[in-house]
DONU-567606 format. One line per field, with one value per residue: x, y, z of N, C-alpha, C in turn. Coordinates in pm, 1 decimal, padded with zeros to 6 digits, m for minus. Layout:
n_u <- (X, ...)
n_v <- (Y, ...)
n_w <- (Z, ...)
ca_u <- (X, ...)
ca_v <- (Y, ...)
ca_w <- (Z, ...)
c_u <- (X, ...)
c_v <- (Y, ...)
c_w <- (Z, ...)
This chain:
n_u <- (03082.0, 03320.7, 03460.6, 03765.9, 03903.9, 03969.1, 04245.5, 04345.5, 04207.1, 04396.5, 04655.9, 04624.0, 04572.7, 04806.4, 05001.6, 04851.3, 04945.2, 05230.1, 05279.6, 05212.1, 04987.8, 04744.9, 04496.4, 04464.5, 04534.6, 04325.1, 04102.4, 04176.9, 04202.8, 03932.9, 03822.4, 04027.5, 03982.1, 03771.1, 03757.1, 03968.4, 03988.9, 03786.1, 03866.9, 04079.2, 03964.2, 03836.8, 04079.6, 04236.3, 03973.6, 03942.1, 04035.7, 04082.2, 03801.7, 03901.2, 04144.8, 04250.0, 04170.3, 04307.5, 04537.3, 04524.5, 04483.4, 04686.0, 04876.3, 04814.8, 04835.3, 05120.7, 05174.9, 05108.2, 05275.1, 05486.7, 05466.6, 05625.2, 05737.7, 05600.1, 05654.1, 05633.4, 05664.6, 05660.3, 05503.2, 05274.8, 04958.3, 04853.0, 04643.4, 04711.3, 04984.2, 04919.0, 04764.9, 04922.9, 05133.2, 04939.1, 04863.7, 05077.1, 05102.1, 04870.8, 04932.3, 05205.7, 05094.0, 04903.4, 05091.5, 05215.9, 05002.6, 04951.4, 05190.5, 05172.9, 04939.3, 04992.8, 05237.8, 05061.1, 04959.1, 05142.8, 05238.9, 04997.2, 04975.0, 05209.5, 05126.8, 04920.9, 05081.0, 05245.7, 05002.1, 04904.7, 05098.0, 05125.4, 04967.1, 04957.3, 04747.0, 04619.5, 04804.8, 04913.2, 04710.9, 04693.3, 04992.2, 04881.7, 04694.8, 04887.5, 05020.3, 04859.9, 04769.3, 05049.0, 05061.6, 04893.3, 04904.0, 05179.6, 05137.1, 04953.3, 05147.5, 05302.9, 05137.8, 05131.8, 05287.7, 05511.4, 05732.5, 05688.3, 05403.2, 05376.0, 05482.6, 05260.4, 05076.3, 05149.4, 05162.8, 04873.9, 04756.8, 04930.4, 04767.8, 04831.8, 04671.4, 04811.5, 04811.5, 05098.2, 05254.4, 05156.0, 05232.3, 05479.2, 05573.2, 05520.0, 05608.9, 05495.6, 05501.8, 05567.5, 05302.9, 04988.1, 04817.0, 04555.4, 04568.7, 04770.5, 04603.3, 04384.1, 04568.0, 04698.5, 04424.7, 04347.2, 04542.0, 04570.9, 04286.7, 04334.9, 04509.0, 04365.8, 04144.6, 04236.5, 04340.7, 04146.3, 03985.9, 04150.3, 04082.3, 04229.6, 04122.4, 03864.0)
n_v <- (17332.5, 17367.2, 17670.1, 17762.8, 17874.9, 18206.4, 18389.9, 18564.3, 18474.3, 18185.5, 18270.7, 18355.7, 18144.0, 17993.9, 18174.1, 18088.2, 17790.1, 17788.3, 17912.2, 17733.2, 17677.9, 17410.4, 17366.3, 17499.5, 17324.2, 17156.1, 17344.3, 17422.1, 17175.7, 17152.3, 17373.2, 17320.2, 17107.5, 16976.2, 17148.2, 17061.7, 16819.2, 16756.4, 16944.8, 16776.2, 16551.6, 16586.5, 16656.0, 16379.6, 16195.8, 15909.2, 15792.2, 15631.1, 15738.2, 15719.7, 15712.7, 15948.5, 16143.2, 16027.2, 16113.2, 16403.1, 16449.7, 16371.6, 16577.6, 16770.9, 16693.2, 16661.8, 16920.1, 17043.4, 16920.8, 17026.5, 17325.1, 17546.9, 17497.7, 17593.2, 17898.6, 18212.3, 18398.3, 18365.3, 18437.1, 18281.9, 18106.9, 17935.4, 17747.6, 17693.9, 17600.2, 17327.7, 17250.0, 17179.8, 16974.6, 16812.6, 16697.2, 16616.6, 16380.1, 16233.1, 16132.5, 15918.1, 15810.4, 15663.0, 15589.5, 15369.0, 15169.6, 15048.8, 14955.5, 14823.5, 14608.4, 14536.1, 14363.8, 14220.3, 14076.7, 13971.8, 13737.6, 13648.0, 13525.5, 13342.5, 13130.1, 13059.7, 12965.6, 12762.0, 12631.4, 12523.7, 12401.3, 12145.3, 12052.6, 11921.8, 11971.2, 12224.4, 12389.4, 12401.3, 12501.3, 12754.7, 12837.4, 12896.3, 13079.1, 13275.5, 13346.5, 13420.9, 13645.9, 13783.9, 13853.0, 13971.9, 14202.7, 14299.7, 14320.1, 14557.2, 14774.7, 14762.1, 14877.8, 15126.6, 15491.7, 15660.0, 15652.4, 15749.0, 15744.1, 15479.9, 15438.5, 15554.8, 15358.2, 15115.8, 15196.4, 15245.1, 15011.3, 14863.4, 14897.0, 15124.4, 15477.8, 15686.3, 16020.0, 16163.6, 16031.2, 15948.1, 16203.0, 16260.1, 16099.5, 16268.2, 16510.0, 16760.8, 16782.6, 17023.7, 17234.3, 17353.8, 17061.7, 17018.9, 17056.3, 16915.2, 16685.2, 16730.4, 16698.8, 16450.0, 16284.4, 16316.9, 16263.4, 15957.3, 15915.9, 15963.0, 15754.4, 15548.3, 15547.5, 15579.1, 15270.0, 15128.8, 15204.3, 15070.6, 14839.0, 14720.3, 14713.7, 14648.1)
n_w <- (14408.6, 14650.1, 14826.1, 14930.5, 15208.4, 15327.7, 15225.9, 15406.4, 15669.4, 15672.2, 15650.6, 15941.2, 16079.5, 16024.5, 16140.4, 16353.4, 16402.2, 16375.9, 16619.9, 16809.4, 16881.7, 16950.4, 16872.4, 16607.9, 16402.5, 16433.2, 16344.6, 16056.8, 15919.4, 15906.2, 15741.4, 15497.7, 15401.9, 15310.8, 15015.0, 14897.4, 14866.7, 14725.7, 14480.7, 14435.8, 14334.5, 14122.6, 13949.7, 13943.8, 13796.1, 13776.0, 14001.9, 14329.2, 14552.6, 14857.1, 14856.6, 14729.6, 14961.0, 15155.1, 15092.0, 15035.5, 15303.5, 15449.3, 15371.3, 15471.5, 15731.3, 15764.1, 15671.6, 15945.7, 16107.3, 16088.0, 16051.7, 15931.3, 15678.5, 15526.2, 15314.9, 15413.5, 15295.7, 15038.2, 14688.7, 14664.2, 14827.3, 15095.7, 15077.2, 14790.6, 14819.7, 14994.5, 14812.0, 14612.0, 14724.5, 14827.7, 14571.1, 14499.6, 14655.3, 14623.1, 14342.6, 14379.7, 14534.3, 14392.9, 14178.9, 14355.0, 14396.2, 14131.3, 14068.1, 14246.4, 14241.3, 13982.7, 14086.6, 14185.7, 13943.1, 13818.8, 14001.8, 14015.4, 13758.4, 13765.4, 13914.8, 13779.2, 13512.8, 13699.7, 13721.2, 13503.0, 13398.1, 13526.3, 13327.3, 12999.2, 12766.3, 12851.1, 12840.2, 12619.0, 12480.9, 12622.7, 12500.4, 12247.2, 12266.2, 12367.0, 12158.8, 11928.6, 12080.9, 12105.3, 11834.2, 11747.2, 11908.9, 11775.0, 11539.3, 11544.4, 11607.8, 11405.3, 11221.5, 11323.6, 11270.4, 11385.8, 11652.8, 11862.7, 11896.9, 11896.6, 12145.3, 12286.2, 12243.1, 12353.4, 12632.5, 12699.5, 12607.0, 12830.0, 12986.0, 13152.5, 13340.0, 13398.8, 13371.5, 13353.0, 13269.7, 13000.8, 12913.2, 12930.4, 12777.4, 12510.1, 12586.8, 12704.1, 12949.0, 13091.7, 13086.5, 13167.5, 13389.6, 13342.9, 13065.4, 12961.5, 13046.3, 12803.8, 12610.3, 12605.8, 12589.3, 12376.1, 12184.6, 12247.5, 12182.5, 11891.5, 11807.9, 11856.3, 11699.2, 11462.0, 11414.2, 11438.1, 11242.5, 11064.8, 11090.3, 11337.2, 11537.9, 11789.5)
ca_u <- (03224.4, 03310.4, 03533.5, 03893.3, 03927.3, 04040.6, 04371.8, 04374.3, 04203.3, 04475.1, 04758.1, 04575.3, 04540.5, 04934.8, 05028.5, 04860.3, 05010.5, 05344.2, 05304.3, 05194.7, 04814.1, 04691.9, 04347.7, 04438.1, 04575.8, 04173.8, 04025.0, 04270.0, 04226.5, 03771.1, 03812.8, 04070.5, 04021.3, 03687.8, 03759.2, 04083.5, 03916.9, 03675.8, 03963.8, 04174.9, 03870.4, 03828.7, 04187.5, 04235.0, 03869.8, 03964.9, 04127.9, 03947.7, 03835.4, 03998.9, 04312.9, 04280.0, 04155.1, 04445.9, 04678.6, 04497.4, 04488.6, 04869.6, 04897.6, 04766.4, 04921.3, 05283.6, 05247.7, 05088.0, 05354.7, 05593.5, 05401.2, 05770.1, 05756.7, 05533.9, 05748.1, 05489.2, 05697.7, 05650.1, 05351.5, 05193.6, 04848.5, 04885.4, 04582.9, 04755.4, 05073.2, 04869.3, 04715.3, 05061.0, 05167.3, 04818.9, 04846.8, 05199.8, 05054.1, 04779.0, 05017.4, 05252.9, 04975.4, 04834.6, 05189.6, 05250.0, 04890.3, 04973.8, 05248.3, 05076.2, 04849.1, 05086.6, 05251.4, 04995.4, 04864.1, 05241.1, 05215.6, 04894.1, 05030.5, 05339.2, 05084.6, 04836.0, 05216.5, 05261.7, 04890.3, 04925.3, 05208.6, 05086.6, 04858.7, 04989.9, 04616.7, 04614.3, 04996.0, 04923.0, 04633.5, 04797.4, 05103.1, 04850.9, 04670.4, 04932.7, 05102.3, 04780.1, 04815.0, 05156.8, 05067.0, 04805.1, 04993.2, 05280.1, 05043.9, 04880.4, 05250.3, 05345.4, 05054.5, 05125.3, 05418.8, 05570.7, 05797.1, 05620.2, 05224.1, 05398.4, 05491.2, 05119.0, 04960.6, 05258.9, 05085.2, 04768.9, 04782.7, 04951.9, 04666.8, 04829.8, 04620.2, 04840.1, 04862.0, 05200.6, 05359.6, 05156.0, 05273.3, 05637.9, 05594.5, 05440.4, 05693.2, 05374.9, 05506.6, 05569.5, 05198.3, 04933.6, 04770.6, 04411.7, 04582.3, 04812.3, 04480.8, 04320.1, 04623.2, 04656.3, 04303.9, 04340.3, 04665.6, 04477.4, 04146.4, 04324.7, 04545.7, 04239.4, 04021.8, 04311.0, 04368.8, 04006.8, 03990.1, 04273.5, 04004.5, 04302.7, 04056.8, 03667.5)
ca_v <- (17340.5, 17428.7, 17803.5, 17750.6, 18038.2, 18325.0, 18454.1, 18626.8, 18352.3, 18090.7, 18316.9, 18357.8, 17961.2, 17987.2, 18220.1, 18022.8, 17667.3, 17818.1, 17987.4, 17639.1, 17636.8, 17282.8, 17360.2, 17579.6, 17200.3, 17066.8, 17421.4, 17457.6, 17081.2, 17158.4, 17464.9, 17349.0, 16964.2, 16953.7, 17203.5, 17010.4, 16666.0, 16810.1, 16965.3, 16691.5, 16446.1, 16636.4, 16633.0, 16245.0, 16130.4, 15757.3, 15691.6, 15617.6, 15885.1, 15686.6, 15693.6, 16107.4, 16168.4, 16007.5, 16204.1, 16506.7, 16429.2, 16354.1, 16686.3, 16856.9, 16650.0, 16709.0, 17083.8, 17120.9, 16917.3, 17118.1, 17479.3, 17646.3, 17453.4, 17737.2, 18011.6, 18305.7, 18567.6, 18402.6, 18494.8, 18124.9, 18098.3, 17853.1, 17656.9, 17628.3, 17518.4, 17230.3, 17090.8, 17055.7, 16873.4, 16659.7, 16633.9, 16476.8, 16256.1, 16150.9, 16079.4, 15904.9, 15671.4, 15553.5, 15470.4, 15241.4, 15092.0, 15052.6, 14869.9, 14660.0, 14553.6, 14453.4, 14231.0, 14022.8, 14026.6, 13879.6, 13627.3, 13575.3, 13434.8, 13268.7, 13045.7, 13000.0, 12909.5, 12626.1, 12509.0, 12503.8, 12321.5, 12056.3, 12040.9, 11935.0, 12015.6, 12372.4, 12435.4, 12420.9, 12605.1, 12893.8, 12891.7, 12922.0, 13245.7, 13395.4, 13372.5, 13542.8, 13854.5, 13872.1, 13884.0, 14099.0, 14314.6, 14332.7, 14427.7, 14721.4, 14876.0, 14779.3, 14957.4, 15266.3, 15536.3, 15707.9, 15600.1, 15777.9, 15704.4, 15328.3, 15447.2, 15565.7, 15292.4, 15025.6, 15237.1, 15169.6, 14798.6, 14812.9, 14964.0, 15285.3, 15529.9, 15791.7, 16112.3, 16223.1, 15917.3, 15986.3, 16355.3, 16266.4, 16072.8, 16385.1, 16611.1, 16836.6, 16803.4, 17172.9, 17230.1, 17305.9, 16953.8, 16973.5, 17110.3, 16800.3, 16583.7, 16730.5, 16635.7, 16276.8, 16214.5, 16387.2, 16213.7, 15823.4, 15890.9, 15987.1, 15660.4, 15432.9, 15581.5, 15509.6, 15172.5, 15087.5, 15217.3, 14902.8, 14667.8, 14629.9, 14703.3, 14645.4)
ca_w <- (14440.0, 14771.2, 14799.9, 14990.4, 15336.2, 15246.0, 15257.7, 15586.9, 15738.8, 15624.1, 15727.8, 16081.0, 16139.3, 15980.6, 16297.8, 16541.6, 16421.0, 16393.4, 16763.4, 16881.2, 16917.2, 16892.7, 16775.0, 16510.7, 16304.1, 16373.6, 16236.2, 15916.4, 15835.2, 15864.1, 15662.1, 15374.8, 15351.8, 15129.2, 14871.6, 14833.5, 14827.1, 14582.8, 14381.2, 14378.0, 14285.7, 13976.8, 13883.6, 13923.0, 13790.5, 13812.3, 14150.4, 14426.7, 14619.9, 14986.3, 14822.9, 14734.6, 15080.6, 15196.5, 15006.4, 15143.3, 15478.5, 15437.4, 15334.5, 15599.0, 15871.1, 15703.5, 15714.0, 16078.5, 16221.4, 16060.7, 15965.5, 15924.8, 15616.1, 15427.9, 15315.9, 15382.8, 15211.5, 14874.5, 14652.5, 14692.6, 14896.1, 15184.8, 15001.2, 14650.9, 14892.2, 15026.0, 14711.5, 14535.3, 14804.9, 14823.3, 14422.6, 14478.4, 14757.0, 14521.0, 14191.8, 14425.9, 14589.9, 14246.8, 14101.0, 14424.0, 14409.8, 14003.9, 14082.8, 14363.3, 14125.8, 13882.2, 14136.5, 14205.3, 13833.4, 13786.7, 14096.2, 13983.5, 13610.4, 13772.9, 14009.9, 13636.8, 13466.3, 13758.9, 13739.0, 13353.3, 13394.0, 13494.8, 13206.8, 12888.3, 12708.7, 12908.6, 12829.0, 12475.3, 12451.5, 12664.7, 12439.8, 12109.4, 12328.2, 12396.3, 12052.1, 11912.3, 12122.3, 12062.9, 11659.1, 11738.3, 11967.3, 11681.0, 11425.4, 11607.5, 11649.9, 11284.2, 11186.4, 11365.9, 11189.9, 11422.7, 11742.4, 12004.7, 11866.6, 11954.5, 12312.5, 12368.1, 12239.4, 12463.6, 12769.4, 12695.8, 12604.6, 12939.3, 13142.9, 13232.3, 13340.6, 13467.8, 13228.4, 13346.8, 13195.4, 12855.6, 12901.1, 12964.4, 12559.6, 12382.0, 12619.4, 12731.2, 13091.2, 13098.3, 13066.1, 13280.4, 13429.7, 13263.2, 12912.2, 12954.7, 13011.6, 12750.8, 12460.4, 12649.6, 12513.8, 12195.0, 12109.0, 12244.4, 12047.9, 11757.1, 11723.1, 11832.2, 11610.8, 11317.0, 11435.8, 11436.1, 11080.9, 10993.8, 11124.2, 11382.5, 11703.8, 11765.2)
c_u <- (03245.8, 03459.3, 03635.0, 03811.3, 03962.3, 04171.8, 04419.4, 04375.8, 04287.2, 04601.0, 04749.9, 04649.8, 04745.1, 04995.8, 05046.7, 04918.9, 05130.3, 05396.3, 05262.1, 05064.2, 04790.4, 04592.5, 04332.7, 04435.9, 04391.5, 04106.8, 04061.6, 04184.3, 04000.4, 03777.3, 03911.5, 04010.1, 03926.9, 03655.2, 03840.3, 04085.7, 03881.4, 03790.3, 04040.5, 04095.6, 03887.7, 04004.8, 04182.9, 04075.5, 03852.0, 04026.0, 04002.6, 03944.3, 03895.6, 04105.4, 04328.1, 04290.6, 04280.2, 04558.1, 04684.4, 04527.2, 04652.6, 04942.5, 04933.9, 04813.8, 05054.5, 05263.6, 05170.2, 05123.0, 05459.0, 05587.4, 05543.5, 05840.4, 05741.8, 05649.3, 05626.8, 05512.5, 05639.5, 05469.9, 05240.0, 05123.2, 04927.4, 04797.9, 04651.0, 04866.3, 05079.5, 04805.7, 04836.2, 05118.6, 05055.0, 04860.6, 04996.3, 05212.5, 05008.3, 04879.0, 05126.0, 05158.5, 04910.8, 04975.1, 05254.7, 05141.4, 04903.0, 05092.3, 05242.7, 05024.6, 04943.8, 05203.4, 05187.0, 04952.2, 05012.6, 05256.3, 05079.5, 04912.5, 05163.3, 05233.1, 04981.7, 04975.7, 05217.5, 05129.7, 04911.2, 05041.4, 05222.5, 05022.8, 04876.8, 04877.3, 04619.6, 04734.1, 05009.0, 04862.8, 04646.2, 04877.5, 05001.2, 04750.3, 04748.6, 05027.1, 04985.7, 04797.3, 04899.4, 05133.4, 05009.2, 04857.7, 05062.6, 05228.4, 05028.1, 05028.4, 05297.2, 05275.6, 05098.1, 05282.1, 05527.5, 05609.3, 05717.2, 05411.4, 05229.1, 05420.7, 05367.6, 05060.1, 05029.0, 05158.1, 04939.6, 04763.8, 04772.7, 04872.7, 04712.4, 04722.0, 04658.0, 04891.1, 04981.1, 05271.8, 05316.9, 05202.5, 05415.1, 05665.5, 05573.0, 05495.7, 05622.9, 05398.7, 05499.5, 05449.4, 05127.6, 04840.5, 04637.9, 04417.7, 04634.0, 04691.8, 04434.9, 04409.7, 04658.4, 04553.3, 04266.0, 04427.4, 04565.8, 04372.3, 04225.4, 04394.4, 04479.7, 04173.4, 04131.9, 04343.0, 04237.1, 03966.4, 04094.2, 04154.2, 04095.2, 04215.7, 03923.2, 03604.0)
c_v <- (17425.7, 17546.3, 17715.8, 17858.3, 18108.7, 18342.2, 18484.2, 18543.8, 18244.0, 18146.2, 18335.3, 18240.4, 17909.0, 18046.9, 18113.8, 17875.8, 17716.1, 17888.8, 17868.5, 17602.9, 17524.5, 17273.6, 17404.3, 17479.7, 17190.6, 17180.4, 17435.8, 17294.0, 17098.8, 17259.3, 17453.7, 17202.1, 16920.7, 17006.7, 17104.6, 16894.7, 16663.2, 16836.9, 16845.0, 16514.3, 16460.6, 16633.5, 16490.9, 16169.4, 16000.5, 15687.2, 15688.6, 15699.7, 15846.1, 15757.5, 15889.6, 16180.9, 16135.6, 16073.1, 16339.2, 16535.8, 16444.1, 16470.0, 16799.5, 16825.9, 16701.5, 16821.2, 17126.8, 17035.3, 17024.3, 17248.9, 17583.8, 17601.1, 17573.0, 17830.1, 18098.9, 18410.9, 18565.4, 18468.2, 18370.7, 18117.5, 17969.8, 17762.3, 17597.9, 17560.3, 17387.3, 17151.6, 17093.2, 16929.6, 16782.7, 16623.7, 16578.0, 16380.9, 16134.3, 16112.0, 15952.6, 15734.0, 15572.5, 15500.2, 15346.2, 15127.1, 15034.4, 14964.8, 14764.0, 14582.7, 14489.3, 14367.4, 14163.3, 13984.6, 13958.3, 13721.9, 13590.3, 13427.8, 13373.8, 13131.6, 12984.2, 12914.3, 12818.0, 12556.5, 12419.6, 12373.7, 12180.9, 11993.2, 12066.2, 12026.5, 12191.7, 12427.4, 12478.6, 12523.2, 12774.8, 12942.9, 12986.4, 13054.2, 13317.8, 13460.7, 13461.2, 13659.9, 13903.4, 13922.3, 14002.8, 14254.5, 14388.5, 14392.7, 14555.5, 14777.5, 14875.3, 14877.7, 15121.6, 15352.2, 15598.5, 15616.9, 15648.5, 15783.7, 15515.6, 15323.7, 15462.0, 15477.0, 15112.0, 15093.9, 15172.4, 15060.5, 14746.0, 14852.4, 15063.8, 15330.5, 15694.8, 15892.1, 16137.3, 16125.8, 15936.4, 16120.1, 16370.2, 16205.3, 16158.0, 16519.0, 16750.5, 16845.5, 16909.4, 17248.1, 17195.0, 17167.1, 16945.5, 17021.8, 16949.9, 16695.8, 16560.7, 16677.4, 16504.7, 16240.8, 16210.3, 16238.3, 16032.3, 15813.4, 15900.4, 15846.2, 15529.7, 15437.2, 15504.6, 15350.2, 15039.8, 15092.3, 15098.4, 14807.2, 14641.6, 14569.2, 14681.1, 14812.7)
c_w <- (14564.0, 14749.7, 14941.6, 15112.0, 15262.4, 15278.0, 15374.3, 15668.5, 15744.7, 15701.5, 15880.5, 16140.7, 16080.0, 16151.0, 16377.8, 16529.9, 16496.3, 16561.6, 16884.1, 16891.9, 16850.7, 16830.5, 16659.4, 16391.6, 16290.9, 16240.7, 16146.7, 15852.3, 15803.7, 15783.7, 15542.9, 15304.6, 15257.9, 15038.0, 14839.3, 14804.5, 14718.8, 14437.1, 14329.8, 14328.9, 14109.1, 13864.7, 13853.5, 13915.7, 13813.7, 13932.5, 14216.3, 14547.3, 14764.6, 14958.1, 14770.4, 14858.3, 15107.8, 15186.2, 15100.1, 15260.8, 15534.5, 15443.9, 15468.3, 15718.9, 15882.8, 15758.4, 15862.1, 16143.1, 16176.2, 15986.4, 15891.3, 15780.6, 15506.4, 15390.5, 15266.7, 15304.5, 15061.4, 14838.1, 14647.2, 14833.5, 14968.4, 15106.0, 14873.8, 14776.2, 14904.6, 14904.3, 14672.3, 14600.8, 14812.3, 14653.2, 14421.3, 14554.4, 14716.3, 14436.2, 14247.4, 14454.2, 14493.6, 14199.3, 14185.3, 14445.4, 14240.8, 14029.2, 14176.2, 14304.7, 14029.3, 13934.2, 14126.7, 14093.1, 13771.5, 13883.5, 14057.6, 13818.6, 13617.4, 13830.7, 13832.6, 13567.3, 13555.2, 13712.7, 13556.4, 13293.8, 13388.2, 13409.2, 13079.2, 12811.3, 12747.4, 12862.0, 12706.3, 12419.9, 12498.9, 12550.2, 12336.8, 12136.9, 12321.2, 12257.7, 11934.1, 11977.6, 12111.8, 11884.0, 11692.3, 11783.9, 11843.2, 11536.9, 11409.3, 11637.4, 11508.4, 11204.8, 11191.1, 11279.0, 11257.1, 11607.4, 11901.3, 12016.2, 11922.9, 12048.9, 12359.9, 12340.1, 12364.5, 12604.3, 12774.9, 12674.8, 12746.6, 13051.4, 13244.5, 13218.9, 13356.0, 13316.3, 13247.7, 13268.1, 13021.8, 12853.6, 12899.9, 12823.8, 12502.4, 12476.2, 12591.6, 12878.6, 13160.1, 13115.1, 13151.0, 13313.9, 13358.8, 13125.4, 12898.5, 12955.5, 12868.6, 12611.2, 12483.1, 12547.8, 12392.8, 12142.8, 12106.3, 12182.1, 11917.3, 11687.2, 11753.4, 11737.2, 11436.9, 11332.8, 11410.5, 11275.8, 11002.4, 11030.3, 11240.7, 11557.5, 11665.3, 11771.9)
C-alpha cells in the first residue's frame, strides 16, 4: 500500500497551485494519484480499475483548476479532500455505466421481442420462459418475511452491485463505507443462505 505526502508537503504543492505555478498540478497529481488509485481500488473491488482511475484523475484535475476550492482552515487533509471527491467520481461513473448497460440489455430484448415476433414457435416458447421466472421470481419473495429482506433480494435479482443502494434499504447510510460493506454482505448471505434452505435457489 502505497503512503499519501505528508501534510506539509500537500499544503506546499496547495500554495504553489493557488499562487499559480503550473508544475506544482504535474507534481501533486505523481505524488497523490497512486495511493488514491490503490485506495479507491480497494473500496470499489468490482469496477474496473479505468473507470476508478478516471474518477481519480477527475479529481485531481477539478481541484488544480480550481485549488481555492480546498478550504485549508478546516481540519480535513488535502488527500482525504481528494478521495471524497474521487469516491464520488467513482460511485457516480458506475451508476451511469449501470444504467448504460441496462439500456442496451433493454434494446437488446426489444430487437429479441421483434425477431421473436416473427416466430410463432419462438413467441411461445419465450412467453412459457418467461412465465417460469416470473413464478420463480414470485416464490423467492413469497418466501421471504419481511418488506425490506424483499427489497435486497429485488436488487440482487436485478444485478445491482452498488452497496449504497443496499445501504439506503437497511438505513446504514450513516455508517462508515467498509462497515456498510460489511452488513450488505451479512444481510445478502443471510437471505441466500435461507432461501437455499427452501430448495428455492441452487
Amino acid at each position: 500500500m502505497r503512503d499519501p505526502p505528508d501534510r506539509d508537503t500537500l499544503c506546499a504543492l496547495h500554495a504553489r497551485l493557488v499562487s499559480g505555478d503550473r508544475l506544482a498540478s504535474e507534481e501533486l497529481s505523481r505524488r497523490v494519484l497512486p495511493a488514491l488509485v490503490e485506495e479507491l481500488v480497494r473500496k470499489f473491488p468490482r469496477a474496473d480499475e479505468h473507470l476508478i482511475r478516471d474518477g481519480v484523475i477527475d479529481a485531481i484535475l477539478d481541484y488544480c483548476t480550481n485549488p481555492q476550492r480546498f478550504d485549508t482552515g478546516r481540519e480535513v487533509p488535502l488527500d482525504r479532500f481528494l478521495a471524497k471527491a474521487a469516491w464520488s467520481n467513482v460511485d457516480n461513473l458506475l451508476v451511469a455505466e449501470r444504467r448504460r448497460k441496462q439500456r442496451e440489455r433493454r434494446a437488446g430484448e426489444k430487437k429479441r421481442e421483434a425477431d421473436v415476433g416473427l416466430d410463432p414457435l419462438a413467441r411461445n416458447i419465450q412467453q412459457e420462459e418467461q412465465e417460469q421466472a416470473e413464478q420463480k421470481r414470485q416464490a423467492l419473495f413469497a418466501a421471504l418475511k419481511t418488506p425490506r429482506d424483499r427489497e435486497i433480494l429485488a436488487l440482487w435479482l436485478d444485478g445491482v452491485k452498488d452497496t449504497r443502494e443496499y445501504a439506503r434499504v437497511l438505513h446504514i447510510t450513516h455508517l462508515p463505507f467498509e462497515q456498510q460493506k460489511d452488513e450488505v454482505y451479512r444481510n445478502k448471505e443471510r437471505i441466500i443462505r435461507f432461501l437455499r434452505r427452501k430448495g428455492l435457489l441452487p
